[in-house]
N, C-alpha and C positions, 0 to 999 in steps of 0.2 A: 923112260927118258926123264931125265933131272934137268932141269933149267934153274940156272942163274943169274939172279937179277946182277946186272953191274951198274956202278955209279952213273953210267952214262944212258943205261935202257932203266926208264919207268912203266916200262907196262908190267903188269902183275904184281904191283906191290900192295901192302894190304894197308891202307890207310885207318887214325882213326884221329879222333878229338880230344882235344885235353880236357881232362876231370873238372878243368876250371872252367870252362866255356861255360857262356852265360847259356843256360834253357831255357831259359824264355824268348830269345831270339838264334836259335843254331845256325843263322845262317852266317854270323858274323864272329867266325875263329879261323885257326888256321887249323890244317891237318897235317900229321906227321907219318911217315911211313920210314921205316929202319930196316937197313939190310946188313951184312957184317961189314961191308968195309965205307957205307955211306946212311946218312938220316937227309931225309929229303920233304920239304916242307913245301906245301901249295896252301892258297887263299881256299878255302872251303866254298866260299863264291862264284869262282873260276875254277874250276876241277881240271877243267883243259887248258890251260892258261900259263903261265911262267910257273917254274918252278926252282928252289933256291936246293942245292946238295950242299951238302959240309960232312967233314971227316967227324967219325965219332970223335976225336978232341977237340976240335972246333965247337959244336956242338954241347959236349960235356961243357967247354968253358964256355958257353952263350947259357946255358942253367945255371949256372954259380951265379948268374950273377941280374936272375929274372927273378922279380919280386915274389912271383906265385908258385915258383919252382922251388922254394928253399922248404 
């Protein structure tokens, strides 16, 4: 059996951190988790907590235009 995540169901997706996140404190970044048709962004703080989805172009144009993303 094949399961597919959609833009609307988060469970099983496979989160991680951005390269840039400060190590010395990991609890304060955010996590991203990409499926093919959504990337879905949660506070690393709150794992259960609100969660923001945006279309891979949404997304791609929110890195153009992040400091630590270029």
């Amino acid at each position: 059996m094949t399961r597919k995540t959609s833009a609307g169901d988060a469970s099983g997706l496979e989160w991680f951190k951005s390269s840039y996140s400060d190590s010395s404190n990991s609890n304060e970044c955010v996590e991203v988790a990409a499926t093919s048709d959504a990337v879905h962004v949660r506070d690393s703080k709150a794992p259960d907590g609100p969660r923001l989805t945006l279309t891979p172009a949404a997304w791609a144009g929110f890195l153009a235009q992040a400091p630590y993303a270029r």
